[in-house]
C-alpha positions as CSV (number, residue, x, y, z in Angstrom):
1,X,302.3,-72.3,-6.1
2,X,301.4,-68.5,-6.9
3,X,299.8,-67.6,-10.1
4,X,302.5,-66.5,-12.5
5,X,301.5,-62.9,-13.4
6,X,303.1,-63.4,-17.0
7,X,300.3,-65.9,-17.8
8,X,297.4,-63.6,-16.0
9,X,298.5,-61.0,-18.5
10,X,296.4,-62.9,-21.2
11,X,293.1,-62.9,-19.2
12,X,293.2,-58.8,-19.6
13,X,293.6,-59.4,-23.6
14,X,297.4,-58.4,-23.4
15,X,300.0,-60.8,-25.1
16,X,303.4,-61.5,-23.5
17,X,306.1,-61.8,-25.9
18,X,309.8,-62.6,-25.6
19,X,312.3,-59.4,-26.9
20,X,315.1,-62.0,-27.7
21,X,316.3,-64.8,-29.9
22,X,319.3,-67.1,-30.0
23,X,320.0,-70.7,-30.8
24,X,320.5,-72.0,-27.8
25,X,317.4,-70.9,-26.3
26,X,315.7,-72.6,-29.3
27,X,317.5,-76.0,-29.3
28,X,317.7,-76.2,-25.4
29,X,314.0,-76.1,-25.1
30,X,314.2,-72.8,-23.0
31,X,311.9,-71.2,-25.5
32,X,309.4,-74.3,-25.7
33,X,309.3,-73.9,-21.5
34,X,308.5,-70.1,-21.5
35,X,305.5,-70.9,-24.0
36,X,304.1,-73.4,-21.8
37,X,305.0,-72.1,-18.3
38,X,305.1,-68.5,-18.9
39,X,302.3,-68.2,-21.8
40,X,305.1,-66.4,-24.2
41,X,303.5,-66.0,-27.3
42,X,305.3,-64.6,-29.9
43,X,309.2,-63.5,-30.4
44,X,310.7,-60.5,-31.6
45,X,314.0,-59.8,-32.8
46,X,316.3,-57.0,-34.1
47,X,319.9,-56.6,-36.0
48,X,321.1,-55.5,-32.3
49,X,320.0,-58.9,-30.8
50,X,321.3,-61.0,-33.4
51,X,324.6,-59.7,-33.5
52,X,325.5,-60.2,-30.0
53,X,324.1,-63.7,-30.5
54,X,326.6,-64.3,-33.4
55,X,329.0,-62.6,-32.0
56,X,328.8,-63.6,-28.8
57,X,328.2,-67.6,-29.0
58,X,329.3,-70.7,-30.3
59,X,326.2,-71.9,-31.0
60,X,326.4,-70.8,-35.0
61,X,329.7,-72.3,-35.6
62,X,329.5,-75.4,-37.1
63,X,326.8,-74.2,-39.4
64,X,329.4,-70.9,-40.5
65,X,331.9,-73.6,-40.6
66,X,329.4,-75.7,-43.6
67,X,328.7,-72.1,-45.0
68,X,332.7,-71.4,-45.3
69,X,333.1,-74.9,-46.9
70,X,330.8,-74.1,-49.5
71,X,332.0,-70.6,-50.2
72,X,329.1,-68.9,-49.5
73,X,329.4,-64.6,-49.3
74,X,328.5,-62.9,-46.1
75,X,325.1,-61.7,-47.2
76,X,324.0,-64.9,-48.5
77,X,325.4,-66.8,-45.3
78,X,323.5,-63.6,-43.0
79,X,320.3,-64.9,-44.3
80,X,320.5,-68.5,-44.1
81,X,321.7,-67.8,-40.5
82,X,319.0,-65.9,-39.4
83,X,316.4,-67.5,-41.4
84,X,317.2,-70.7,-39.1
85,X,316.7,-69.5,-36.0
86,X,313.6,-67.6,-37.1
87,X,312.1,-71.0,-38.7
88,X,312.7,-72.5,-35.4
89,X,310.9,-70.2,-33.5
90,X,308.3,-70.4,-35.7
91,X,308.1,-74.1,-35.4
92,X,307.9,-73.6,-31.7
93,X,305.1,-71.0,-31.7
94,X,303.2,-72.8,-34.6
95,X,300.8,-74.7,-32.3
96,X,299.7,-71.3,-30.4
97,X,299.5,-69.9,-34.1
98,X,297.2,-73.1,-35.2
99,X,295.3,-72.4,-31.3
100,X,294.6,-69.1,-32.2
101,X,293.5,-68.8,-35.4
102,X,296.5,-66.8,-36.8
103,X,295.9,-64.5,-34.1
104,X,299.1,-65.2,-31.9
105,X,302.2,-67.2,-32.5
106,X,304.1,-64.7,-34.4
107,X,308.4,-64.5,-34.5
108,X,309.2,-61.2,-36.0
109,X,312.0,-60.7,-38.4
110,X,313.6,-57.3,-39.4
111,X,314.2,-55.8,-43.1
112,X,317.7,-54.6,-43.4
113,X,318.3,-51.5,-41.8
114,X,319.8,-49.3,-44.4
115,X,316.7,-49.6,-46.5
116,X,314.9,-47.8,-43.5
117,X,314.3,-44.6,-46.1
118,X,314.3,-46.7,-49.4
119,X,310.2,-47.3,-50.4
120,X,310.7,-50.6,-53.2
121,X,313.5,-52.0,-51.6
122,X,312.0,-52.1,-48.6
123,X,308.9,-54.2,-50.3
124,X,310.9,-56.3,-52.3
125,X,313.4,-57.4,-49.3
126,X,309.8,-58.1,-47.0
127,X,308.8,-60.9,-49.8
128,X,312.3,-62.3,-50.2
129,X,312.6,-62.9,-46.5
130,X,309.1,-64.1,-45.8
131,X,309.6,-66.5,-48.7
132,X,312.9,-67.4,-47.7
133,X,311.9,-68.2,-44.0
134,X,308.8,-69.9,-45.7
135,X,306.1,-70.2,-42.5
136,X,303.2,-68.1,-41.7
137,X,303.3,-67.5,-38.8
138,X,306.4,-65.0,-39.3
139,X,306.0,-61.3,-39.0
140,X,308.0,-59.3,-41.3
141,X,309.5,-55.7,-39.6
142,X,309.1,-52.8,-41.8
143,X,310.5,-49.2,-39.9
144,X,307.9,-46.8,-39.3
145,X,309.4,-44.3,-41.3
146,X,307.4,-41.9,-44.0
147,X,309.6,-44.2,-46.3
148,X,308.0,-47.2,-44.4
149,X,304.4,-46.1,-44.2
150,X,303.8,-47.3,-48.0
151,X,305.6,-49.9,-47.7
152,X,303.6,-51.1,-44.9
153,X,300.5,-50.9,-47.3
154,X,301.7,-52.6,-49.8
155,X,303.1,-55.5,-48.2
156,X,300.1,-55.6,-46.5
157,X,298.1,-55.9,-49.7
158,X,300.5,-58.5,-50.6
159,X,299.1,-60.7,-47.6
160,X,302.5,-60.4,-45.8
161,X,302.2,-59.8,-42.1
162,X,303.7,-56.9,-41.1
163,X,305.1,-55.7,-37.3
164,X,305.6,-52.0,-37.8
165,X,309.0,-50.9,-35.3
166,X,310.2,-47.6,-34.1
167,X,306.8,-46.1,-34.1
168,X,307.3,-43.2,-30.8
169,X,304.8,-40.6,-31.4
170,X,301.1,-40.9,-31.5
171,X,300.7,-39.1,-34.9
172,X,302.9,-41.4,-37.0
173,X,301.0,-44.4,-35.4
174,X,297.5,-42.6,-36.6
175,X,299.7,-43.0,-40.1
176,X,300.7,-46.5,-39.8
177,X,297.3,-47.6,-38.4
178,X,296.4,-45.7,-42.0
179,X,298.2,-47.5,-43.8
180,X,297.4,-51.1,-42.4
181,X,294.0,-50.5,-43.3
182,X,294.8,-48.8,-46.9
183,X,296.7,-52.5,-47.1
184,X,293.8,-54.4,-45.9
185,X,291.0,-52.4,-48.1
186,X,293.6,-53.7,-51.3
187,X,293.9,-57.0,-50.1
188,X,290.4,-57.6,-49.4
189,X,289.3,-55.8,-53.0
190,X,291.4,-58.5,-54.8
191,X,289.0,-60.7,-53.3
192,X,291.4,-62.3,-50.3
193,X,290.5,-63.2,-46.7
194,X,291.6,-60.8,-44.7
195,X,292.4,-62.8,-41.9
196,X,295.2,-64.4,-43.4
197,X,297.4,-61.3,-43.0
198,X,298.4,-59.9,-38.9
199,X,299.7,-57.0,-37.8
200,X,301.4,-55.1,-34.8
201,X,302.1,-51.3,-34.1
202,X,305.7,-51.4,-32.1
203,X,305.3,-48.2,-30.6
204,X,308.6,-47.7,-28.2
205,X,308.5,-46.7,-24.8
206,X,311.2,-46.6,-22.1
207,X,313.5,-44.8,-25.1
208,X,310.9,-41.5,-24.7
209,X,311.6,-41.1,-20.7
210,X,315.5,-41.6,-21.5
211,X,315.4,-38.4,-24.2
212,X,312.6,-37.1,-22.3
213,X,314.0,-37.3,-18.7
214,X,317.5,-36.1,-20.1
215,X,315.8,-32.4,-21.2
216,X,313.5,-32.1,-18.3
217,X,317.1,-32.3,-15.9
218,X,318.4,-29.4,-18.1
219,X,314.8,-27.4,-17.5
220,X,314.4,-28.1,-13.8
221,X,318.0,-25.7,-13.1
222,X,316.5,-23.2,-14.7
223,X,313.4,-22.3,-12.9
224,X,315.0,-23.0,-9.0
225,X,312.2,-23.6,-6.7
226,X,309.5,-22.5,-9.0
227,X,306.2,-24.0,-10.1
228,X,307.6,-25.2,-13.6
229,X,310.9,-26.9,-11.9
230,X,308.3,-28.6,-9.6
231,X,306.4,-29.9,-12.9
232,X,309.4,-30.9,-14.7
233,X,310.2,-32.9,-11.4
234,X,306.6,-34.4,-11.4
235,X,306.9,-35.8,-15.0
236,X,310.1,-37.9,-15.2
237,X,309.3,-40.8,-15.5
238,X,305.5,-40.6,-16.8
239,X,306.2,-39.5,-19.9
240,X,306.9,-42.6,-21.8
241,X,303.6,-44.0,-20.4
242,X,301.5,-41.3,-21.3
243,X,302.6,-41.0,-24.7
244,X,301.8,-45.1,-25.6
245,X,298.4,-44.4,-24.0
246,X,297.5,-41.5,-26.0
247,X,298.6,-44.2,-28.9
248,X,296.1,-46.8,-27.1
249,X,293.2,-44.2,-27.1
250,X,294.2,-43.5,-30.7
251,X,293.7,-47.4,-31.3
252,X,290.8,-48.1,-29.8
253,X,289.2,-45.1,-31.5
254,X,290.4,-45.9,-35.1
255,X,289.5,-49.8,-34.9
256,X,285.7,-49.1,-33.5
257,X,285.2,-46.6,-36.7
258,X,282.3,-47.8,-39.3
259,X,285.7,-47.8,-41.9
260,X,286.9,-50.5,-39.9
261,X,284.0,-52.2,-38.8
262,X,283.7,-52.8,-42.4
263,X,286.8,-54.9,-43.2
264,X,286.2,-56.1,-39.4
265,X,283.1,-58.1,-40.8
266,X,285.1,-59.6,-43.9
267,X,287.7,-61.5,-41.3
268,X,290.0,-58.1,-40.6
269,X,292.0,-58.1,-37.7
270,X,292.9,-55.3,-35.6
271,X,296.7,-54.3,-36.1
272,X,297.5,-54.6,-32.0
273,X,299.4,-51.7,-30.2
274,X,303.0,-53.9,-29.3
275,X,304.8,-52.1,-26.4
276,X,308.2,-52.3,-27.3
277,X,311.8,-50.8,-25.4
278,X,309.8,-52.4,-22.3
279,X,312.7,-52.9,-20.5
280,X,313.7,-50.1,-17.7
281,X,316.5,-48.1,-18.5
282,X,316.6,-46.1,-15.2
283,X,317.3,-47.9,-12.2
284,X,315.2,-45.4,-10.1
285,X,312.2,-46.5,-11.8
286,X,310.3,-49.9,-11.4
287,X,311.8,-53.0,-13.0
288,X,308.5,-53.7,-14.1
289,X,307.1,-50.0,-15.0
290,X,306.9,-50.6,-18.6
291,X,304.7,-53.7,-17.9
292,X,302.6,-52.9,-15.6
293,X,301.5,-49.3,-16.7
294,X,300.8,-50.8,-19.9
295,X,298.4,-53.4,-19.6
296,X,295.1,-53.6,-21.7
297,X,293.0,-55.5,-24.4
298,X,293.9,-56.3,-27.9
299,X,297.8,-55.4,-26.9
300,X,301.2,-57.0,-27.2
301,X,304.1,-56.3,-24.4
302,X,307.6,-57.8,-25.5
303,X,310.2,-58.0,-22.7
304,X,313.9,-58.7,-23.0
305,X,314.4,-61.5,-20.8
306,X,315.4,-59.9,-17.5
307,X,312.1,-58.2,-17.5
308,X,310.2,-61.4,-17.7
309,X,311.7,-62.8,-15.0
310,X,310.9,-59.6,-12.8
311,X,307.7,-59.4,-13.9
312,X,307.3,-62.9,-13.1
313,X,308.4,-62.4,-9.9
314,X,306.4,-59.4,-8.4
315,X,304.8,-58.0,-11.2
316,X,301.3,-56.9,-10.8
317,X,298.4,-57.4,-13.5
318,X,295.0,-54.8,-13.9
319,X,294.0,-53.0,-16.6
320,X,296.1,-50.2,-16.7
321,X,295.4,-48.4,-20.6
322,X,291.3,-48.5,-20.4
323,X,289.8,-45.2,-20.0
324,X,293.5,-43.3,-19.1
325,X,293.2,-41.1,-21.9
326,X,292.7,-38.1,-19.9
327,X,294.8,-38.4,-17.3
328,X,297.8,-39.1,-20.3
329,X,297.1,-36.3,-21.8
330,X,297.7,-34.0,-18.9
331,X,301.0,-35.5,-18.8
332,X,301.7,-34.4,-22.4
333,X,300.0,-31.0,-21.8
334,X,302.4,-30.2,-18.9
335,X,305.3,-31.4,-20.7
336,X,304.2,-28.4,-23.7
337,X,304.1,-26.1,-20.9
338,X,307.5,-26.5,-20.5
339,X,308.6,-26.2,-24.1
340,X,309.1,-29.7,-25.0
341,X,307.5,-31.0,-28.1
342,X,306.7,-34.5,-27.9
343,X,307.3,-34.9,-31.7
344,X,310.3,-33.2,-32.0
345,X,311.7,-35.5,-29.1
346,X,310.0,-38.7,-31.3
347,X,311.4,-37.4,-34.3
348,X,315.4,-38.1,-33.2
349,X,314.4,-41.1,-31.7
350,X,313.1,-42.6,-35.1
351,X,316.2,-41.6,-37.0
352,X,318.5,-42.5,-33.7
353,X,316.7,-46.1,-33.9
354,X,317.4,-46.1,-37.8
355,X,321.0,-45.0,-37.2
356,X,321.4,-48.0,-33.9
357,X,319.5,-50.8,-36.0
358,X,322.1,-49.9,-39.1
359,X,325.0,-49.5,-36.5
360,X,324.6,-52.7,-35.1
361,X,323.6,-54.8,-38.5
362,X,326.8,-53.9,-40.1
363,X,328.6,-55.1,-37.1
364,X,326.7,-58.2,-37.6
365,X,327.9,-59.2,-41.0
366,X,331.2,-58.0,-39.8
367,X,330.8,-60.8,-37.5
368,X,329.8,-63.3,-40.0
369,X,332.4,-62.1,-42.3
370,X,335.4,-62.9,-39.8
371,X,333.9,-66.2,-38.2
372,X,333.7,-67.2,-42.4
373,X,337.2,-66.0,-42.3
374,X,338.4,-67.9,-39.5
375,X,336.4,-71.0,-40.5
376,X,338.4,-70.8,-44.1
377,X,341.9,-71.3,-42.2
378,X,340.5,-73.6,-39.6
């Protein structure tokens, strides 16, 4: 048998995780298999993939069904839900947690949406749910919003470990990174270990070449022929990748500064860059671009399910991030040429994410709210 490419990915430093949760993956031992055979080693989930587990399965039944009984609200029933299959996952991952030190082994669990712009509720919800899930080796997600970025610190400071989402442009994840450290100064200053709190950076990628790639098609008619439509043409599709290694560079740079190296001798960890949105959007493009063109040390790479199995199947592993700064920013450069601001375009796709995340967590408790119903009359 071949090598599977999934597992090489952690001899370049790079950690494969799985974008995707549900029950039946959990109690069927599919997860347990894709950490042993496949090397997964972490889990991250979202409103959007919850609800089409709910929604979509049967798997959460019987347990609405004891919920109904007992007359439980939605809210209250929306947390012991997910709170389950997040503990499982945990339990699953705990023994490459233990094998690591606390460095890996990490299922990631999302604060509510709608409290994307709200600064205390946002801290106050982190510690209710790591409580209520009630295992270390849980990652709490916190938006990367200016709302988010203090938040961040001061659940941080708190010792609860954070995974940063929606992070798109390289200067809010200069702020974040700022803000894990802030976090980690506080913590250590209370006279804490350090190492008991981890961190990632989701910074989001095939999401850029979708907005990206849609304004470059409205740029390319005007300039026929020319040497900016022949630019424009040149860049779909590189966009995204150059943007996440300008935020690699930005890592590598800020975590080998004499502020870090600091906390670094104390037991800090590095808060690893997590490539997240990995999966291709545009069938022109690789099935695997988003994996392969971001592979590097001290990183995380979580793949919907479809793109592990590709990249299991032909995907290719080198170290594509190391010493790419220049030719990524080029890529950036040309795209200014052309009078498209990288922030602006990151900008929307923070609030867009906010807006989607809320979008699909009210259809979740929807969800919950009718299978109550029905369970009521059953």
């Amino acid at each position: 048998m071949g090598t599977n490419p999934l597992v090489e990915l952690r001899k370049l430093g790079q950690s494969p995780w799985l974008d995707f949760i549900e029950r039946g993956l959990i109690s069927s031992g599919g997860l347990m298999r894709m950490v042993s055979g496949d090397g997964i080693t972490g889990v991250t989930s979202n409103p959007t993939i919850f609800e089409k587990a709910i929604s979509g399965g049967r798997e959460y039944d019987h347990q609405i069904r004891a919920l109904a009984d007992r007359g439980t609200g939605v809210m209250e029933a929306y947390k012991e839900i997910v709170a389950e299959d997040i503990r499982n996952a945990a339990d699953v991952l705990r023994p490459v947690y233990d094998a690591s030190s606390g460095a890996d082994g990490y299922v990631s669990l999302e604060v509510d949406p709608d409290l994307a712009y709200d600064t205390d509720r946002t801290i106050a919800r982190a510690e209710e749910l790591f409580r209520a899930v009630s295992r270390p080796n849980v990652l709490i997600k916190i938006p990367g919003t200016r709302e988010g970025l203090p938040a961040i610190e001061e659940t941080i400071a708190r010792g609860i470990p954070v995974n940063v989402t929606l992070i798109f442009s390289v200067k809010r994840y200069e702020e974040v990174a700022g803000s894990y450290i802030r976090g980690v100064e506080r913590l250590a200053a209370q006279g804490k270990n350090p190492a008991r709190v981890a961190s990632v950076a989701s910074f989001f990628v095939s999401r850029v070449d979708t907005a990206v790639d849609k304004l470059l098609d409205e740029v390319i008619p005007r300039w026929p022929g020319s040497p900016k439509a022949e630019t424009a043409i040149s860049l779909k599709g590189k966009v995204a990748v150059a943007n996440a290694g300008l935020a690699y560079a930005k890592f590598r740079e800020i975590f080998s500064a004499p502020r870090w190296k600091t906390l670094a001798s104390k037991g800090a960890r590095v808060q690893r860059p997590l490539w997240a949105s990995t999966g291709t959007k545009n069938p022109k493009y690789s099935d695997v671009l988003y994996v392969e063109e971001l592979i590097g040390p001290d990183t995380v790479n979580t793949m919907p399910l479809a793109t592990i199995d590709a990249f299991r199947d032909h995907g290719k592993v080198t170290d594509t991030l190391t010493g790419k700064e220049k030719e990524a920013k080029e890529v950036l450069d040309d795209l200014g040429l052309l009078d498209i601001g990288i922030e602006e375009v990151c900008e929307k796709l923070v609030r867009d994410g906010v807006r989607s995340f809320a979008d699909s967590y009210r259809a979740l408790l929807g969800a919950i709210e009718k299978k109550l119903a029905e369970a009521k009359v059953a």
